[in-house]
C-alpha positions in Angstrom: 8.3 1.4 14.5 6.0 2.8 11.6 6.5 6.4 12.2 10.4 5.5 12.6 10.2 4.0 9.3 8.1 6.6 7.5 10.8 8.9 6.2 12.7 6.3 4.7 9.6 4.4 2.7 8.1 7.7 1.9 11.6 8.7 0.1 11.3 5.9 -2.2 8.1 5.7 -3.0 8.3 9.5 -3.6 11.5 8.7 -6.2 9.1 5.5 -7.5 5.8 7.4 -7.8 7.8 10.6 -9.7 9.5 8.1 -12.1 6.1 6.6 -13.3 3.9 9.7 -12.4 6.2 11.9 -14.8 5.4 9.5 -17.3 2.7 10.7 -19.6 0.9 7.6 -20.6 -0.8 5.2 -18.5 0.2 2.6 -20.6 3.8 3.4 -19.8 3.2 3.0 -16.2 1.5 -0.5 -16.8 4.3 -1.7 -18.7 6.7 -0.6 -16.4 5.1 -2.0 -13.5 4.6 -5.5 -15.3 8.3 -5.6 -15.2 9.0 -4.4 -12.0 7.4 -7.6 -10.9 9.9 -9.6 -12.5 12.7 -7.8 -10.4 10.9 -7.4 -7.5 7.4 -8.5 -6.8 6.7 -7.4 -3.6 8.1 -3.7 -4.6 5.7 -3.9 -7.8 2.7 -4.4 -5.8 3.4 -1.8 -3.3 4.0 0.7 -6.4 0.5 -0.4 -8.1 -1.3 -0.1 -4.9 0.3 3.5 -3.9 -0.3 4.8 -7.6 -3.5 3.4 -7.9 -4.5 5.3 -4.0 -2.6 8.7 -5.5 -5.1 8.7 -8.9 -1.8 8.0 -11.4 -3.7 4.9 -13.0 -6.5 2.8 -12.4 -7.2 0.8 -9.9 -8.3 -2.1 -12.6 -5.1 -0.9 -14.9 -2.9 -1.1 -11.5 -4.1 -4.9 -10.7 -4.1 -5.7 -14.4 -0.6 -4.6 -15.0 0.7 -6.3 -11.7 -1.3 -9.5 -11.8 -0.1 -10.2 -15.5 3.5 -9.5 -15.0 3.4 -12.1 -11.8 1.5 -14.6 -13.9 4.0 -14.0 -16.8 6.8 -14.7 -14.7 5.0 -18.1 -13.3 5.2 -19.2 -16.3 8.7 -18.0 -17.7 9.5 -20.7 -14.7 7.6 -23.1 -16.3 9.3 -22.5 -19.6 12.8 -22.7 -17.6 11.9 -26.2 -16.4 11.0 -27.1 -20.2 14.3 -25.7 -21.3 16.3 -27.8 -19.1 15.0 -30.6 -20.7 17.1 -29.5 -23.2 20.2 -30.3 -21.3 21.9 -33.6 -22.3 22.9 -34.2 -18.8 19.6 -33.7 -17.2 17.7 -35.5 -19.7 19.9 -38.5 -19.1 19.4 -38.1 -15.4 16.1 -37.4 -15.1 13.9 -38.3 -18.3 12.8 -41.5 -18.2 10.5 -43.5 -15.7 11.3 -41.3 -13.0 9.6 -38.6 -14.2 6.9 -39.9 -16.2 5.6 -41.0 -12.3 6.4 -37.4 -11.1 4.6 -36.0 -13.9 1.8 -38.1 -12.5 1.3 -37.3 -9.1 2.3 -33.5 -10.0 -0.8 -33.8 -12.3 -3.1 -35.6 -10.0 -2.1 -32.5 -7.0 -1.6 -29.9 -9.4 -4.1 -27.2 -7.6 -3.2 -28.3 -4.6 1.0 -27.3 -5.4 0.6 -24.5 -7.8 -1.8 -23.0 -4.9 1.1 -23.7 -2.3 3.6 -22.5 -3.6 2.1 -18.6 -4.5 1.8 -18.4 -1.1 4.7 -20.3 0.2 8.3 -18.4 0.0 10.8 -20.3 -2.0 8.5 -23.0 -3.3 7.8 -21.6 -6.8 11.0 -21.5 -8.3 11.2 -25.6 -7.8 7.3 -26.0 -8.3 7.2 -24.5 -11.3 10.1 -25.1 -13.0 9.9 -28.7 -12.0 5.9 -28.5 -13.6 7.6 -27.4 -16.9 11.0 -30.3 -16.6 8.4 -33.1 -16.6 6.0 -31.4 -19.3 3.0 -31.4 -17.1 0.0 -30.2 -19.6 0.3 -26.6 -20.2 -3.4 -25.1 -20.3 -4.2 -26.6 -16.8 -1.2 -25.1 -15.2 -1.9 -21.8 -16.8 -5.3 -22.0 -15.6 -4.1 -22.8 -11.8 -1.6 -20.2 -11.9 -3.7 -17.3 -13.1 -6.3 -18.3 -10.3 -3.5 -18.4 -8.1 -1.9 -15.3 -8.6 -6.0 -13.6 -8.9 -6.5 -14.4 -5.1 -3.1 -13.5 -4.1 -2.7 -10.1 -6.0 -6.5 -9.3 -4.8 -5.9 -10.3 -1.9 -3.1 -8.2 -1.1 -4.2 -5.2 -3.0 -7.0 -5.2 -0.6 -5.5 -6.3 2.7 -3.2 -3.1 2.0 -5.7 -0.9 1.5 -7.9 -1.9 4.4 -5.0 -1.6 6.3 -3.2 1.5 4.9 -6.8 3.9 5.8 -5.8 2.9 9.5 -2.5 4.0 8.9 -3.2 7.0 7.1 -6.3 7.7 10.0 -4.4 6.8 13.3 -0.2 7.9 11.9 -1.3 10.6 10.0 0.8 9.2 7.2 0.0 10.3 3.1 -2.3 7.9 1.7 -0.3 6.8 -0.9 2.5 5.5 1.3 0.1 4.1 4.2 -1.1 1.4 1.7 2.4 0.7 0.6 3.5 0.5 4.2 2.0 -3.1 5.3 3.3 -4.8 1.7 7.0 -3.9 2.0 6.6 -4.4 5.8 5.5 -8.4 5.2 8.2 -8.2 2.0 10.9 -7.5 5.2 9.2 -10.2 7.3 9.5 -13.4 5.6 13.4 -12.9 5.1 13.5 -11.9 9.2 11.8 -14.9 9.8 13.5 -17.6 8.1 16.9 -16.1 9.2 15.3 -16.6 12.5 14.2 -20.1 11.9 18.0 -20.8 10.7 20.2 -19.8 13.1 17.0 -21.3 15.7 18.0 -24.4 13.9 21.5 -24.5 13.5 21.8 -23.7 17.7 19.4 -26.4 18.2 21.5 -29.0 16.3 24.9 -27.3 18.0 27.0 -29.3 19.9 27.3 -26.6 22.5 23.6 -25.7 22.6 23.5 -28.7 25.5 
């Protein structure tokens, strides 16, 4: 499946890798990647990690510039959810005793959900946002977010490279697109998986699945 795949990975991380390679400055590369995480996270960190294998920047600049632009847009959620507050409709709706206690048990689990939902698919949009509606204190959910999004971007950054020096040993494939091979392969996963889990669940609550 990998070496079936290979062409077609390799051709856009080729076009990826020219765009920011061509680019003279490092400091180009790590803006540009910050906001590549805005658009597409998964994409961003298969970039850093193949850029930072192929000598184009750091690998301190690469997890710098990757790391901040996630954690940046953790908390652009969190400055949605304060926004909406704004809203006249929502604040009559929602302000008031009911979510003064959400605000409290949000605080009193607040590692526990920002933790959760970095790792969780679909969770931080409505965790975070939802962190920034009831005006849970700012400085500790900064603080749980940047650990948060440390671990993961490490974590990945490294699972990818452990992995991608087997690919690049056993396939034969270039470096620089071996480590980028098992992020955008687990980027394809999650969506495969809950469309599995969907129509799983919509045959198992089917009339004619009996």
């Amino acid at each position: 499946m990998l070496t079936s795949l290979a062409p077609q990975l390799h051709v856009s991380l080729d076009w990826l890798q020219g765009v920011l390679s061509g680019m003279a400055e490092p400091w180009v590369i790590v803006v540009v990647l910050m906001l590549s995480t805005l658009l597409l996270e998964d994409l961003a960190i298969a970039a850093g990690v193949a850029l930072a294998t192929q000598g184009a920047i750091s690998w301190g600049a690469s997890l710098l510039a990757v790391g901040g632009g996630i954690a940046l847009g953790d908390i652009g959620l969190y400055a949605l959810g304060v926004a909406a507050t704004r809203v006249p409709a929502l604040r009559r709706r929602y302000i008031g005793e009911r979510s003064e206690w959400a605000r409290q048990r949000i605080v009193q689990r607040l590692s526990t959900a920002v933790l959760l939902a970095r790792v969780i698919p679909g969770l931080r949009l409505v965790t975070y946002t939802a962190c920034g509606f009831v005006r849970v204190p700012l400085l500790p959910f900064t603080a749980w977010v940047l650990l948060a999004v440390t671990l993961w971007t490490v974590g990945l950054y490294g699972l990818s490279f452990a992995i991608g020096q087997q690919l690049a040993h056993y396939l034969g494939l270039p470096p620089a697109l071996a480590v980028a091979v098992p992020i955008l392969l687990l980027a394809l996963a999650f969506p495969l998986v809950r469309a599995v889990r969907q129509r799983w669940r919509q045959r198992s609550v089917s009339p004619h699945s009996a």
